[in-house]
Residue frames as qw, qx, qy, qz and C-alpha x, y, z in Angstrom:
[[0.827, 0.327, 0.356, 0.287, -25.77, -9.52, 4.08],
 [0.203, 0.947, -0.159, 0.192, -24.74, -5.73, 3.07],
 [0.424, -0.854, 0.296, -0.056, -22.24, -6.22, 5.76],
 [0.818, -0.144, 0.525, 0.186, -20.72, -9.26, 5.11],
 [0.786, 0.440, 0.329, 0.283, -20.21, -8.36, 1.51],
 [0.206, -0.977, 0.018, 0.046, -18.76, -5.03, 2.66],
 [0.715, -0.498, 0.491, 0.007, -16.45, -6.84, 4.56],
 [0.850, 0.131, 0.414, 0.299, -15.03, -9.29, 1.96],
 [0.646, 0.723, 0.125, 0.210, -15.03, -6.45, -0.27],
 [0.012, -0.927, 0.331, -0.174, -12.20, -4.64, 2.02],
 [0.793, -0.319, 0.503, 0.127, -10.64, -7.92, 2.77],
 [0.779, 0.450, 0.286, 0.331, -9.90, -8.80, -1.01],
 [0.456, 0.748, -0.042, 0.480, -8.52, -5.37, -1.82],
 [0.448, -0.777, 0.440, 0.037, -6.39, -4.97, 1.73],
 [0.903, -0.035, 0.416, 0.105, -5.14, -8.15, 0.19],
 [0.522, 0.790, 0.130, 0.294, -4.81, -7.00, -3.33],
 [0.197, 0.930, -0.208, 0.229, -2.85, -3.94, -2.19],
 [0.789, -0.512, 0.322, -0.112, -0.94, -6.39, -0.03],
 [0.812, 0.328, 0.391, 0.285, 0.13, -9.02, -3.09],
 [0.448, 0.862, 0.021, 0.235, 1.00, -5.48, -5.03],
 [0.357, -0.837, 0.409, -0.070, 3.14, -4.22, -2.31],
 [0.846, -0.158, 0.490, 0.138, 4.81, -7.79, -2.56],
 [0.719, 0.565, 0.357, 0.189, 4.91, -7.98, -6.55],
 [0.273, 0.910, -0.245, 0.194, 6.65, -4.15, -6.99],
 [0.170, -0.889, 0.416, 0.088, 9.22, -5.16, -4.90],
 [0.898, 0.087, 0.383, 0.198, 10.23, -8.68, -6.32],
 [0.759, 0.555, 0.226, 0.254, 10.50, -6.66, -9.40],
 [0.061, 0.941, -0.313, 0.110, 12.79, -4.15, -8.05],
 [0.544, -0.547, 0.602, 0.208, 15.02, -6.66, -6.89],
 [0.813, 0.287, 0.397, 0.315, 14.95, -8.19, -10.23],
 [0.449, 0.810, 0.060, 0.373, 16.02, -4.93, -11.68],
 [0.794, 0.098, -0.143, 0.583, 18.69, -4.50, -9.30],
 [0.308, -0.711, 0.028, -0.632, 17.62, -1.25, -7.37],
 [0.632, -0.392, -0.639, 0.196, 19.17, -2.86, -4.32],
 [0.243, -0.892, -0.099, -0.368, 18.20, -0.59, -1.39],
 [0.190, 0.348, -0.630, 0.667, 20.27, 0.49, 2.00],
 [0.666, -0.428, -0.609, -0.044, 18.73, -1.30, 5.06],
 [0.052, 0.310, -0.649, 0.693, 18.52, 0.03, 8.51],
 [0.731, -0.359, -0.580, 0.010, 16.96, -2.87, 10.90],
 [0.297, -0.448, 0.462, -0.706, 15.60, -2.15, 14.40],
 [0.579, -0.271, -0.741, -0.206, 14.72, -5.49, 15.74],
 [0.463, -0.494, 0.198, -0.709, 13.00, -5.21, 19.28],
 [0.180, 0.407, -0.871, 0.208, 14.62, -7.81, 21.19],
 [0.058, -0.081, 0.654, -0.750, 12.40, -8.65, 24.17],
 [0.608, 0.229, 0.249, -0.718, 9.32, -8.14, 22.42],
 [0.560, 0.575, -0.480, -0.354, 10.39, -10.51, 19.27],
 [0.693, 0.222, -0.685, -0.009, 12.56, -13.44, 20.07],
 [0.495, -0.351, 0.550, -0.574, 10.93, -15.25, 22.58],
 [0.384, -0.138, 0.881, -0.240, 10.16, -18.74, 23.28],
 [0.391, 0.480, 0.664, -0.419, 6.71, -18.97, 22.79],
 [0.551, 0.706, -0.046, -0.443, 6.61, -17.06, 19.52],
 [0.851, -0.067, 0.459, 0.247, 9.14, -19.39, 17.71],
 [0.553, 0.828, 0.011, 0.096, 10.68, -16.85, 15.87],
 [0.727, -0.445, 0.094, 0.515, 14.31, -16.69, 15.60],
 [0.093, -0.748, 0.273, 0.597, 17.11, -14.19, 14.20],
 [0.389, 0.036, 0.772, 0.501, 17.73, -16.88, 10.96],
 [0.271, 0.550, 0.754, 0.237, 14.15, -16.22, 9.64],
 [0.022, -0.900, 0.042, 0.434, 14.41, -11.86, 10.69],
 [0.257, -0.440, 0.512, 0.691, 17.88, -11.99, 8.58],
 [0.350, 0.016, 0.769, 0.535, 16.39, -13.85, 5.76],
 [0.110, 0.796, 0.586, -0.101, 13.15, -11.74, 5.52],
 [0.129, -0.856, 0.059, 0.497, 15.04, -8.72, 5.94],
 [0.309, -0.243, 0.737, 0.549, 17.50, -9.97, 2.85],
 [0.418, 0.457, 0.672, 0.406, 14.87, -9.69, 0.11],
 [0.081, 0.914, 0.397, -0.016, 14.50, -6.28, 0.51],
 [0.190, 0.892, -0.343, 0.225, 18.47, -4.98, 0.33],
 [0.697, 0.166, -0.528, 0.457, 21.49, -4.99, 1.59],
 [0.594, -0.701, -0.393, 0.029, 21.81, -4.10, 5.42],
 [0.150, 0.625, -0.349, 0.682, 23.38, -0.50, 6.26],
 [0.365, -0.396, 0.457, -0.708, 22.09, -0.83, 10.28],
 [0.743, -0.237, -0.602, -0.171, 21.14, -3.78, 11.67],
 [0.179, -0.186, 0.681, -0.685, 20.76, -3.38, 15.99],
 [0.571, -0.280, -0.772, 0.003, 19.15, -6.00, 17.89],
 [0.034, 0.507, -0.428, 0.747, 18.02, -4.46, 21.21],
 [0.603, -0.223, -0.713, 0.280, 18.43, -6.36, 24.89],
 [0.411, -0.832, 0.070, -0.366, 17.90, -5.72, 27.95],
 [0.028, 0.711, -0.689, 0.138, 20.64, -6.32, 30.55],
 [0.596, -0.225, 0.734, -0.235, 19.56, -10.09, 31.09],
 [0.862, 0.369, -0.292, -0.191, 20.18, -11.15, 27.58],
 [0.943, -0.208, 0.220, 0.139, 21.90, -14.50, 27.86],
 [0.163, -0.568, 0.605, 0.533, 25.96, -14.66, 26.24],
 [0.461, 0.252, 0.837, 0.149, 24.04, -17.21, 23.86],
 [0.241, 0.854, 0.450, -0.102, 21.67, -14.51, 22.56],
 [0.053, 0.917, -0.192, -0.347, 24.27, -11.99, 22.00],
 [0.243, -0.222, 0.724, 0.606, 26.79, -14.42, 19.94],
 [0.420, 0.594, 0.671, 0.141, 23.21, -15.42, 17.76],
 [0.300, 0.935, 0.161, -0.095, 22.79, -11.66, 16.96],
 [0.110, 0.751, -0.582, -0.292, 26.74, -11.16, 15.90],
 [0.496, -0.029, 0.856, 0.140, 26.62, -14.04, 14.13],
 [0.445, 0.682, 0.576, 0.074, 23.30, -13.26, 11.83],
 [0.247, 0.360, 0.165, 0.884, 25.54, -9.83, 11.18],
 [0.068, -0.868, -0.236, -0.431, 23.71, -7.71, 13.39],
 [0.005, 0.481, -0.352, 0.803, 24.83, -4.96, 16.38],
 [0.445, -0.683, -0.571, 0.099, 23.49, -6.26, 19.79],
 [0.098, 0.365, -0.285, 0.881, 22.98, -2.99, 22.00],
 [0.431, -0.538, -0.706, 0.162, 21.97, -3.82, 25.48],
 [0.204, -0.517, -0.147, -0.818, 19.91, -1.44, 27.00],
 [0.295, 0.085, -0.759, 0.573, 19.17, -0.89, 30.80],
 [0.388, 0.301, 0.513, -0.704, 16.26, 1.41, 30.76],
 [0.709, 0.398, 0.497, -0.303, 13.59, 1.73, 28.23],
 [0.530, 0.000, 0.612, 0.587, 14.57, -0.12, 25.09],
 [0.327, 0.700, 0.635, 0.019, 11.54, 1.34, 23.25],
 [0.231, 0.969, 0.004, -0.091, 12.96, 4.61, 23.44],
 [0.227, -0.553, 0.563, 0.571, 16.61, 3.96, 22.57],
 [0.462, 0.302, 0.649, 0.523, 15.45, 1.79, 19.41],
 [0.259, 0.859, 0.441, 0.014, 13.12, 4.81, 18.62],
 [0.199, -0.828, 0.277, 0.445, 15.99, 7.44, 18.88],
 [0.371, -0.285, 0.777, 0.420, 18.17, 5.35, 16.81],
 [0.362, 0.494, 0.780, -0.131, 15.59, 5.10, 14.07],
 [0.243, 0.909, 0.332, -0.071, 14.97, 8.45, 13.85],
 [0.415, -0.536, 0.515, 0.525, 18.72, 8.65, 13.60],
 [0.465, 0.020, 0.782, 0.414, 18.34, 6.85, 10.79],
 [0.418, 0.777, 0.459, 0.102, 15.69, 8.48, 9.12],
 [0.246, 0.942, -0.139, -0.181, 17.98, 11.50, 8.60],
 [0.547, -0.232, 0.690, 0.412, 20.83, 9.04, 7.02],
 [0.470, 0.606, -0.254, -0.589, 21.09, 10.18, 3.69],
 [0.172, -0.449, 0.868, -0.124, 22.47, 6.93, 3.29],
 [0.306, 0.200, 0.901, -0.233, 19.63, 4.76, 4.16],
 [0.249, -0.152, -0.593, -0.750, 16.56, 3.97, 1.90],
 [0.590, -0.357, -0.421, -0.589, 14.65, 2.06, 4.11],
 [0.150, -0.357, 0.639, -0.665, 13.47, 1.73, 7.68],
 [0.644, -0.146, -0.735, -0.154, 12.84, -1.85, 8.86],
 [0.326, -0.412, 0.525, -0.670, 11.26, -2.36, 12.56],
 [0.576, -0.211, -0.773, -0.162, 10.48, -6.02, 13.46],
 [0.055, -0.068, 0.658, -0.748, 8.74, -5.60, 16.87],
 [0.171, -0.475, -0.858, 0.088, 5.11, -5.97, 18.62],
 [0.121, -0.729, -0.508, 0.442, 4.42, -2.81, 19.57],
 [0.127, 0.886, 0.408, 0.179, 2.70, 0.48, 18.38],
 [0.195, -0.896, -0.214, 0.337, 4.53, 2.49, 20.24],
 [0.348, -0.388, 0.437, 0.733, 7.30, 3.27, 17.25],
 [0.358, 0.722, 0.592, 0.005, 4.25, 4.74, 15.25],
 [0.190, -0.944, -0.077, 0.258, 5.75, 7.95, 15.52],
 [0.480, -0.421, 0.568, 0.519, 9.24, 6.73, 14.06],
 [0.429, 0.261, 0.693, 0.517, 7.65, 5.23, 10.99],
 [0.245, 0.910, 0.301, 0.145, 5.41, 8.60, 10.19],
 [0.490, -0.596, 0.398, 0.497, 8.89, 10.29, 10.72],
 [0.424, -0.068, 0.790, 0.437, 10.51, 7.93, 8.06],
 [0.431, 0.435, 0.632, 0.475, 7.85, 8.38, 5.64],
 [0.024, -0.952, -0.038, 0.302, 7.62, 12.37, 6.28],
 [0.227, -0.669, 0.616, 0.349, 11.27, 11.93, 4.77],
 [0.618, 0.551, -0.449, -0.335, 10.75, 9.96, 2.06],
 [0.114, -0.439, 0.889, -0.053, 11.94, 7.04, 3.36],
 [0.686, -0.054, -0.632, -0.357, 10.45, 3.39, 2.68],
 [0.063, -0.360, 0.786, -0.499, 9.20, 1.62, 5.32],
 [0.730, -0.296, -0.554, -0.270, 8.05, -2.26, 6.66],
 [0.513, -0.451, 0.425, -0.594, 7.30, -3.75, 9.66],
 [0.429, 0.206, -0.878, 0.040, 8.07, -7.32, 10.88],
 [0.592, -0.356, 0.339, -0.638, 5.31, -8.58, 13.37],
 [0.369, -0.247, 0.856, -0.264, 4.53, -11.67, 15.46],
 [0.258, 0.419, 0.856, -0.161, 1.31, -12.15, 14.89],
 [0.188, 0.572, 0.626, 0.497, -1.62, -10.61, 12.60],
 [0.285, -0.898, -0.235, -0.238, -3.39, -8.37, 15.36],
 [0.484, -0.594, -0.230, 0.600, 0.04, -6.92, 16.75],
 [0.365, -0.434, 0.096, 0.818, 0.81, -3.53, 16.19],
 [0.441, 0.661, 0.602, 0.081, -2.20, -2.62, 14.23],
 [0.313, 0.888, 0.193, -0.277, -1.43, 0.71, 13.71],
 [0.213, -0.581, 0.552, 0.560, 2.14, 0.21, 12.52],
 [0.434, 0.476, 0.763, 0.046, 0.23, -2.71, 10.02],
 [0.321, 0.845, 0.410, -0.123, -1.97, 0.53, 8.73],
 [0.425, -0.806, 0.123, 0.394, 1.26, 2.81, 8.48],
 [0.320, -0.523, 0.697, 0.372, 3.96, 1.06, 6.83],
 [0.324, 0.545, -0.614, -0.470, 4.95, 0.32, 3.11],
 [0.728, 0.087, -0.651, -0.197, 5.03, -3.29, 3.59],
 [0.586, -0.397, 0.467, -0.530, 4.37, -5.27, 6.22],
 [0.635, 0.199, -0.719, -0.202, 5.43, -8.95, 6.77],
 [0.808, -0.423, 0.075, -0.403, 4.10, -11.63, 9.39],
 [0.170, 0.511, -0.831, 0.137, 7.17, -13.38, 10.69],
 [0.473, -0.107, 0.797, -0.360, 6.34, -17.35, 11.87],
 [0.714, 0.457, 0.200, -0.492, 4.44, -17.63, 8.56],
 [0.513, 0.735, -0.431, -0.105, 7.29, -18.47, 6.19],
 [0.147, 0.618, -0.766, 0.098, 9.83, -20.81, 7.72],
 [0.943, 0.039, -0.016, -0.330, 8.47, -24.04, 7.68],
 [0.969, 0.127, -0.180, 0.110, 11.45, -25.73, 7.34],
 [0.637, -0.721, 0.091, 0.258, 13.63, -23.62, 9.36],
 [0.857, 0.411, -0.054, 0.307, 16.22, -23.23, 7.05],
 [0.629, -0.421, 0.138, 0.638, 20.05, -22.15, 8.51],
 [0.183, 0.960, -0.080, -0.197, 21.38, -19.09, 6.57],
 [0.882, 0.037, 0.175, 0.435, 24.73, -20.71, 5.90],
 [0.341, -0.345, 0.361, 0.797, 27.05, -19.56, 3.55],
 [0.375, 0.721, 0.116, -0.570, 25.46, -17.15, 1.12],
 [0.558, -0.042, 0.555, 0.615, 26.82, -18.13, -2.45],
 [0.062, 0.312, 0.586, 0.745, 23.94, -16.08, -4.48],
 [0.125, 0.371, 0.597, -0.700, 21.48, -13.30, -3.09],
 [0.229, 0.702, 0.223, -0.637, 18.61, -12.30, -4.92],
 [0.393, -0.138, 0.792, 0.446, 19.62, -14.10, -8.07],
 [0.482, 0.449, 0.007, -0.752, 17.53, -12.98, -11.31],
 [0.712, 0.060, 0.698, 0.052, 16.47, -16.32, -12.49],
 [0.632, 0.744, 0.208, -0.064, 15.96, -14.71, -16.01],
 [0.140, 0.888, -0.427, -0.097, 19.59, -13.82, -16.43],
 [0.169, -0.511, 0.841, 0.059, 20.75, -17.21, -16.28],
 [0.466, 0.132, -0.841, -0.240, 20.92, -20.68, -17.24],
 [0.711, -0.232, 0.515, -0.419, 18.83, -22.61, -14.14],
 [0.987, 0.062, -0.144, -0.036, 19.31, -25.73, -15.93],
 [0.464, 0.377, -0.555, 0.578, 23.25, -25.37, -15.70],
 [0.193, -0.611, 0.314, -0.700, 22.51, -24.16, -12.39],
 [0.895, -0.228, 0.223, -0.311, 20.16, -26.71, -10.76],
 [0.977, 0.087, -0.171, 0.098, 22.51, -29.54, -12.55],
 [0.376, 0.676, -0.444, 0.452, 25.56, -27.84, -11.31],
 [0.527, -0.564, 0.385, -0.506, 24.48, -28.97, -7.87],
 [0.993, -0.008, 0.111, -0.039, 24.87, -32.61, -8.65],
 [0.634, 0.652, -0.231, 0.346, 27.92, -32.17, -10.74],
 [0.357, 0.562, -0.565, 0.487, 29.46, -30.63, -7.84],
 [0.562, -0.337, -0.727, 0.204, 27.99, -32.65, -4.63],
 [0.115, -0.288, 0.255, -0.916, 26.37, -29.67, -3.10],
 [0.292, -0.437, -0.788, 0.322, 25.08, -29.29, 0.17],
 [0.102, 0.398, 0.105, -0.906, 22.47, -26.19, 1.06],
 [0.318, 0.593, 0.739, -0.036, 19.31, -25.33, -1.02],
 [0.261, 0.092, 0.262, 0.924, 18.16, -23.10, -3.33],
 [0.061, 0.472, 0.798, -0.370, 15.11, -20.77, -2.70],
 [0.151, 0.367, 0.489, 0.777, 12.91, -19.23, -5.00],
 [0.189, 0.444, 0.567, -0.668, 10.58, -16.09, -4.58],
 [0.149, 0.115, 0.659, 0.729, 8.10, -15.41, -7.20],
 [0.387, 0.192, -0.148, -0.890, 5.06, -13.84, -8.74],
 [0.074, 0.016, 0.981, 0.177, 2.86, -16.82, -9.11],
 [0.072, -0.416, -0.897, -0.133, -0.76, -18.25, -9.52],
 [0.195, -0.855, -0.288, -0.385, -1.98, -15.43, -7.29],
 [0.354, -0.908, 0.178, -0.140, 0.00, -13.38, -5.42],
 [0.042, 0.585, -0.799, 0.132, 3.58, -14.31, -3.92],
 [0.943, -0.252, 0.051, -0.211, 4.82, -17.75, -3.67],
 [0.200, -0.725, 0.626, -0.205, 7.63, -19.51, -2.38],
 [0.988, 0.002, -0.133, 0.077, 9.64, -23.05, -2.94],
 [0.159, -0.736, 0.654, -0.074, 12.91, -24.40, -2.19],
 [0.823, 0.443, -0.330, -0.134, 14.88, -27.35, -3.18],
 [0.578, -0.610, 0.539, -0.063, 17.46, -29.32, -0.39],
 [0.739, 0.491, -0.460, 0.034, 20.62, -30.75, -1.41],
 [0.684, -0.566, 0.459, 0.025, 23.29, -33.52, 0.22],
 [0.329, -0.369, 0.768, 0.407, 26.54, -34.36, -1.35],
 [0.109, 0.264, -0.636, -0.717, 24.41, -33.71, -4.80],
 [0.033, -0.288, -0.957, 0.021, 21.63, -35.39, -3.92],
 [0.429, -0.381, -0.074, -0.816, 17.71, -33.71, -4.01],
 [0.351, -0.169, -0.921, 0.017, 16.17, -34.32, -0.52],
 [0.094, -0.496, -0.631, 0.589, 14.16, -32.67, 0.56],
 [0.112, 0.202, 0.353, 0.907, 11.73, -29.74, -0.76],
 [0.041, 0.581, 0.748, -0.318, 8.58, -27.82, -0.28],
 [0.128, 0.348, 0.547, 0.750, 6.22, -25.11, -1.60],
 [0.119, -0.517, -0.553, 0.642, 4.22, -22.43, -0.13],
 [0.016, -0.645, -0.478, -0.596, 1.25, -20.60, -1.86],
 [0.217, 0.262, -0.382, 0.859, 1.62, -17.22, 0.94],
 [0.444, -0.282, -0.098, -0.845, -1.73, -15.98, 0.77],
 [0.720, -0.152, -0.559, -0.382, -3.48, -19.17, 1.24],
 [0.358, -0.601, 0.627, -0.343, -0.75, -20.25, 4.21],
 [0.991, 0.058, 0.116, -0.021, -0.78, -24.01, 2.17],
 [0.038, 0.643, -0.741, -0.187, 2.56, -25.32, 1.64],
 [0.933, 0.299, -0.149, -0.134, 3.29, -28.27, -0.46],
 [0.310, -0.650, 0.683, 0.122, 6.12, -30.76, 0.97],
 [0.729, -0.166, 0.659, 0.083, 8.24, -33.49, -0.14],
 [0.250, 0.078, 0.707, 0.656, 7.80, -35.18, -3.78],
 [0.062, 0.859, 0.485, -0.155, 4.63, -32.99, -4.32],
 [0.173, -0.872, -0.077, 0.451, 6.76, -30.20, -4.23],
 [0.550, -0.440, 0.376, 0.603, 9.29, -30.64, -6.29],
 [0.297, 0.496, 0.638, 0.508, 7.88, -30.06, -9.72],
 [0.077, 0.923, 0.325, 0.194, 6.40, -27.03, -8.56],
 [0.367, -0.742, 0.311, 0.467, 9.68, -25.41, -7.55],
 [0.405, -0.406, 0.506, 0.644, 10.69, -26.28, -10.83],
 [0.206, 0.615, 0.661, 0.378, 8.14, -24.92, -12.59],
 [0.440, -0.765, -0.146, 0.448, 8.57, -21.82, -10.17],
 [0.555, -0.269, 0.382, 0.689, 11.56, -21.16, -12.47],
 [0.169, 0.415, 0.652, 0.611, 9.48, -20.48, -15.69],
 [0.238, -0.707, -0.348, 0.568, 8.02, -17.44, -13.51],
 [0.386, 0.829, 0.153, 0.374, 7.56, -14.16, -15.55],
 [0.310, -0.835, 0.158, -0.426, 8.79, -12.26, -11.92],
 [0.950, -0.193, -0.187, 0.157, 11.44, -14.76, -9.91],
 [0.078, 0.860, -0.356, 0.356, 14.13, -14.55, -7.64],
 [0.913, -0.235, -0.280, 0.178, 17.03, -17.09, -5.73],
 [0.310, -0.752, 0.554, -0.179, 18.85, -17.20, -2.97],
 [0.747, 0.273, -0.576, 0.187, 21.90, -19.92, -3.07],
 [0.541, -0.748, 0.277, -0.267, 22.64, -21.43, 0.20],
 [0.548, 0.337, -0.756, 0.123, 25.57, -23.59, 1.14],
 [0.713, -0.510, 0.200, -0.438, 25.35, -25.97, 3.94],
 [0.127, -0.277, 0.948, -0.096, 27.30, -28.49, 6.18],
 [0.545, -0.258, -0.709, -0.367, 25.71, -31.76, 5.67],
 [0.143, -0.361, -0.768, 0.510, 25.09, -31.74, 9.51],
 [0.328, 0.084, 0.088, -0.937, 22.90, -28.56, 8.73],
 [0.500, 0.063, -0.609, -0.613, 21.40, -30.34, 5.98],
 [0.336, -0.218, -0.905, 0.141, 20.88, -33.65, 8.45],
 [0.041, 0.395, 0.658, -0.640, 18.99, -31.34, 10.80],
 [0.195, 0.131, -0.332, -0.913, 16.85, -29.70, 8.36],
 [0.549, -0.025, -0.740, -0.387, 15.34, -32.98, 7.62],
 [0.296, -0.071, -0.861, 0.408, 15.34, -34.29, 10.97],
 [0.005, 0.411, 0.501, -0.761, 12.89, -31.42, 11.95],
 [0.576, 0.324, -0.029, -0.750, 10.68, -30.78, 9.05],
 [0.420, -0.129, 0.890, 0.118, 10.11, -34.96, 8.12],
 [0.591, 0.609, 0.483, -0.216, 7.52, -34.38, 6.15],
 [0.418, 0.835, -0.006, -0.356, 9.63, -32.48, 3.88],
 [0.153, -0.470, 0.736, 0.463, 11.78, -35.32, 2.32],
 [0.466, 0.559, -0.514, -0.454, 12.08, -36.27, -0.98],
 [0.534, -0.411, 0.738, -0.014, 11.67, -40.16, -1.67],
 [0.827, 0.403, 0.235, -0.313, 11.69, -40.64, -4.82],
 [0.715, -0.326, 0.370, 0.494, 15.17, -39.66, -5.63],
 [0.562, 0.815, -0.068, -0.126, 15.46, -37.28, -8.65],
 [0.660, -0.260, 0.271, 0.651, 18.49, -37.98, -10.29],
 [0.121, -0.617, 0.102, 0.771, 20.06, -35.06, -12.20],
 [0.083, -0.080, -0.718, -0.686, 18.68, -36.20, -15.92],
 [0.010, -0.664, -0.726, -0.179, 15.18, -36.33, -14.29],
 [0.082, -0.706, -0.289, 0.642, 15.15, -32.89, -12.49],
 [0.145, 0.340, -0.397, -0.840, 16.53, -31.27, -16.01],
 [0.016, 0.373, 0.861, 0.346, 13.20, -33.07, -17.54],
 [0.095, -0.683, -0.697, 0.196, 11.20, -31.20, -14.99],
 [0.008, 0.479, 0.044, -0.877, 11.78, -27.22, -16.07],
 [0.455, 0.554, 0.682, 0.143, 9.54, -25.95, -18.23],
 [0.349, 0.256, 0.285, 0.855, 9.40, -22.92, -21.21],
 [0.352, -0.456, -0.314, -0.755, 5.97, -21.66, -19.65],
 [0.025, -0.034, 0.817, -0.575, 4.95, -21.41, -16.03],
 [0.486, -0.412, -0.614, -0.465, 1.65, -23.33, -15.46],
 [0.409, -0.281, 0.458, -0.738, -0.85, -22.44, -12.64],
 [0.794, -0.260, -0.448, -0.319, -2.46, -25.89, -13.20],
 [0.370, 0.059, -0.719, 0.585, -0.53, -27.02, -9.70],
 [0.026, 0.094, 0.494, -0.864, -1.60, -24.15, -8.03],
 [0.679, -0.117, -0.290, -0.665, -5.62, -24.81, -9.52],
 [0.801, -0.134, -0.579, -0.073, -5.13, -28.21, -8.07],
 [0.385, -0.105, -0.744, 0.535, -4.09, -27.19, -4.62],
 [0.145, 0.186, 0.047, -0.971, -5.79, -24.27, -4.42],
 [0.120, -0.226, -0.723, -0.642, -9.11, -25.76, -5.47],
 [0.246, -0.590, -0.718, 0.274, -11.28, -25.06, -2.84],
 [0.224, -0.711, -0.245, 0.620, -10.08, -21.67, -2.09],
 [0.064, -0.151, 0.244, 0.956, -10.09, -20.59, -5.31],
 [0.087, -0.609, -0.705, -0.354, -14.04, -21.33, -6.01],
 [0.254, -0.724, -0.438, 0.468, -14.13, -19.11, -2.83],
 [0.394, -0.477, 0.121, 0.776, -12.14, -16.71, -4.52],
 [0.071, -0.324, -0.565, -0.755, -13.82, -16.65, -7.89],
 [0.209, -0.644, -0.721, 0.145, -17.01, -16.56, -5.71],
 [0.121, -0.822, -0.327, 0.451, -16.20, -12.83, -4.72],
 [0.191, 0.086, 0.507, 0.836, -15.12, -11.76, -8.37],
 [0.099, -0.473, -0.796, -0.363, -18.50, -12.66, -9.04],
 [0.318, -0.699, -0.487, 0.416, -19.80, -10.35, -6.11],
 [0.224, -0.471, 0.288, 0.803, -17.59, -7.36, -7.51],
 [0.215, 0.153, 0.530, 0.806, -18.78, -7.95, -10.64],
 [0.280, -0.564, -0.753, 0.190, -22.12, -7.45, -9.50],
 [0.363, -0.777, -0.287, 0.427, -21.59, -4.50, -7.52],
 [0.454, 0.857, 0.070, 0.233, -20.00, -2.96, -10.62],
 [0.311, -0.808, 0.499, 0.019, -16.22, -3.10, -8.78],
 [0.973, 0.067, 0.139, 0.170, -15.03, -6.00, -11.20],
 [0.384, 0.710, -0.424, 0.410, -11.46, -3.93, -11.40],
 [0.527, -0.591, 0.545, -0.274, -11.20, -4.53, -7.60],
 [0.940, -0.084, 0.255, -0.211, -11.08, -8.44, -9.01]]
């Protein structure tokens, strides 16, 4: 029983320091501290088949954390002409590589870590063996995350690095990168009603995604337009890995707004994007039809967690469950 409560107790507060890691930087992007990026993505090991991760959902991960001084994709000599237009397309540097890729990205890396230039050193890959780069990088002061497949790759980079994000976890609806119109958008500095109703007004196509400080820990919505129409939408409570689609969602994206800690990205899209969006995430359309006097009903002056109590009811009894353990154990700050 000792063990087990051990356990939970270093689960909750890996977590904790997880959410925090998450939370400081939202707020630096709200405060406009945008950083210099240098991205090492690790071709071979990364965008494969089987893992269903692609370069759209690297770019747009990599976007909440700055603006992108370096960005190098690295191939080996049997990437495809397909693969190499995707990576100069998403803005990055493809650099095919004959022998071992591992050590040119690492070289390059540690290039980077003496770039006065650069703030922070991003490595989306699978493997450990650029363990050495990131204690480098943070010998130098430098910030540094790690993009992985899966939970249990690359434990020790995981243990290592500043922040650390699980790629495949987030992109539920696949969304296209389009045309950028707004990065990183401080929802508190503007009007979001003008904003959200400006999409009707002007028959926009493309969506608008929000990151935010919520209920407990980071969460994530988004809102899909066609020729001014709302169709499509969905919600995603990180920690938990629940996402809320369709009409379900949509209130809580616009309650999202009323966030103390919030941030959007504006996307434009063709309506063919928009047609495939839907086509591949059905669950996530919209059929009730907001029309642009009901959506401006739905923002509110105060952001309520009663949503996120009502999806989140199960797992938060769990969650109060090991307050209650902490308090106990005289570690109710860990709660």
């Amino acid at each position: 029983m000792i063990v087990k409560v051990y356990n939970s107790l270093i689960t909750y507060y890996k977590r904790d320091k997880m959410l925090d890691s998450f939370t400081k930087n939202l707020k630096k992007m709200i405060s406009k501290e945008e950083k210099n990026l240098a991205v090492f993505v690790d071709g071979p090991n990364i965008l494969r088949k089987e893992l269903g991760i692609n370069l759209t959902e690297i770019r747009r991960n990599v976007n909440k954390f700055g603006k992108v001084k370096v960005g190098r994709v690295f191939m080996n000599q049997y990437a495809s002409n397909k693969l190499i237009e995707a990576v100069v397309n998403q803005g990055f540097e493809s650099v095919l590589t004959v022998g071992d890729i591992d050590v040119a990205m690492a070289c390059d890396a540690v290039e980077a870590v003496y770039n006065n230039s650069v703030d922070t050193i991003i490595f989306v890959t699978r493997d450990s063996d650029f363990l050495p780069a990131i204690l480098k990088a943070k010998e130098k002061g430098k910030e540094t995350i790690v993009m992985l497949a899966e939970e249990m790759s690359a434990v020790s980079l995981k243990n290592n690095a500043d922040h650390v994000i699980v790629l495949g976890k987030w992109f539920f609806m696949n969304l296209p990168v389009g045309e950028v119109i707004s990065k990183g958008l401080n929802i508190k500095e503007i009007d979001e009603k003008k904003l959200v109703e400006s999409f009707y007004d002007k028959q926009f196509s493309g969506y608008i995604v929000l990151t935010l400080e919520g209920f407990d820990g980071l969460e994530e919505g988004a809102i899909l337009f066609k020729d001014g129409n709302l169709v499509a939408s969905f919600y995603e409570y990180d920690f938990y890995g629940i996402t809320v689609f369709g009409d379900a969602a949509v209130p809580q994206v616009f309650n999202s707004f009323a966030s103390q800690y919030v941030v959007a990205d504006v996307i434009s899209l063709t309506n063919q994007q928009v047609d495939l969006v839907t086509a591949f995430n059905d669950k996530s359309k919209v059929t009730k039809g907001f029309t642009k006097s009901e959506a401006s009903k739905l923002f509110t002056k105060k952001f309520s967690e009663e949503f996120a109590k009502k999806v989140l009811s199960e797992v938060v009894k769990k969650s109060e469950s090991k307050k209650d353990i902490f308090k106990k154990l005289g570690l109710s700050g860990l709660g």
